[in-house]
N, C-alpha and C positions, 0 to 999 in steps of 0.2 A: 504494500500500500504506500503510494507518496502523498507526501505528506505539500500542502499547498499553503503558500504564503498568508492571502487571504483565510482561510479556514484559520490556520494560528492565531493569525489577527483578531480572530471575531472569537475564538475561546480564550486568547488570553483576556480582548475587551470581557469577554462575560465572567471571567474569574476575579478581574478586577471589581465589577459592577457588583459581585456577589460582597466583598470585600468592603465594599463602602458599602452596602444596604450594614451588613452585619455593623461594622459600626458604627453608625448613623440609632441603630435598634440598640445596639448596648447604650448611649447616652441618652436614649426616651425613658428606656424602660428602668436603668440607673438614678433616672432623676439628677442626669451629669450636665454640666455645660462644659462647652468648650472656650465658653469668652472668659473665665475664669473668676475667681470674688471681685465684687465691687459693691457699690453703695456705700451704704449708711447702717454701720454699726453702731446699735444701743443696744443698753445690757438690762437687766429687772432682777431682781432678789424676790425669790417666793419660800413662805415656810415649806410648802408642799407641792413639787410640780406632778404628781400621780403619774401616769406615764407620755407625757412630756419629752421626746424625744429627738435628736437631729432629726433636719426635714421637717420637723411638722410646719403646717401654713402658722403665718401670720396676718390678720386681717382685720379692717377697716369697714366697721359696716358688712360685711359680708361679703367685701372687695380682697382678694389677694395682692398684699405689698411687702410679702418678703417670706423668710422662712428661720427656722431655729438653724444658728449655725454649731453652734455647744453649749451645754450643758455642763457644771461640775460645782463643786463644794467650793462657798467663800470662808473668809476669815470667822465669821460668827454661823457658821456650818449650815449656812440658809444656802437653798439652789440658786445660783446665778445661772442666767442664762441667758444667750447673747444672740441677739436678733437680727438677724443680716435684712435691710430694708430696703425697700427702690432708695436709687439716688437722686431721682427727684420730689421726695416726700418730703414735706416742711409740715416737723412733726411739734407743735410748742410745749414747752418742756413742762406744762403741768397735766400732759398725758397721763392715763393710768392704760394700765396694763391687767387683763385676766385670762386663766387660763381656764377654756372650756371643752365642754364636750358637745362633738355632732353627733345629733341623736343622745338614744337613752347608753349606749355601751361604744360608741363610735367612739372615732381615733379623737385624741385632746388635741388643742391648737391655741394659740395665744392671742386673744383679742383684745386692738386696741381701740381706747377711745381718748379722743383727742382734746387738749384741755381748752381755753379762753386766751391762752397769755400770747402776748407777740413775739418773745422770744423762743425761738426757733432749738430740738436739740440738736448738737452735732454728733460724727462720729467719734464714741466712746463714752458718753455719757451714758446716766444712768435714769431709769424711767422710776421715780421715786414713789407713787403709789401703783402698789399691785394685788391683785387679790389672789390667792391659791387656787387650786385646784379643788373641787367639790368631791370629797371620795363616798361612793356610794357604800361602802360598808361603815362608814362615820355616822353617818345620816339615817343606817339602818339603827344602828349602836344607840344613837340618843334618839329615835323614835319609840324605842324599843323600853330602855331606860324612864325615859317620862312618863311612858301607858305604862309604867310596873308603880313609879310615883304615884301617880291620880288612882292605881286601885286604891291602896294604901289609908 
């Protein structure tokens, strides 16, 4: 069998094209970019982020502008955790921050809301009010504790 110039041409083009689908599919499905970090990092202190994880969305009104970039222990052993934002958000620094649930068992995600003031935060600042995470066995615990009180 001879082998023809064209014919190579068109299998190595289709071995290439297979090549860039595959990774073009590993960074959709990774949640990867290739323009690499940018924006506008601010950080928030939670007693409790539940499961609160890289990646989760961060959002505005139900609008996505950003996501969790890490997660780990401060100096007073409360979760810091540090929120990669669009960089064109002009967030004012009496922002609060909470961490919630979609749906009743859905993934957690941090929602902000945005405060009154005119100044603006930058990156690396901190989002100084924030509320925890709601844990459904907490809520079970003191529903549960109160209906044992009121028999009583």
């Amino acid at each position: 069998m001879q082998s023809s110039p064209i014919r190579d041409f068109l299998v190595g083009l289709f071995v290439l094209g297979g090549f860039v689908a595959l990774g073009y599919l590993t960074f959709q499905v990774g949640g990867l970019s290739w323009r690499g970090k940018g924006g506008l990092t601010v950080y928030a202190a939670f007693d409790d982020v539940g499961g609160l994880k890289q990646r989760s969305p961060v959002s505005i009104s139900g609008v996505k502008v950003g996501e969790v970039s890490d997660v780990e222990l401060d100096e007073l052993l409360r979760a810091r955790v540090a929120l990669e934002l669009d960089e064109t958000l002009a967030l004012p620094v009496d922002s609060a921050a909470r961490i919630l649930t979609s749906g009743v068992l859905g993934d957690q995600f941090v929602a902000l809301e945005p405060g009154a003031e005119q100044d603006i935060l930058q990156s690396g600042d901190e989002i100084e009010m924030t509320e925890s995470a709601l844990s459904i066995e907490r809520l079970i615990g003191k529903f549960v504790n109160d209906a044992g009180l009121k028999e009583e």
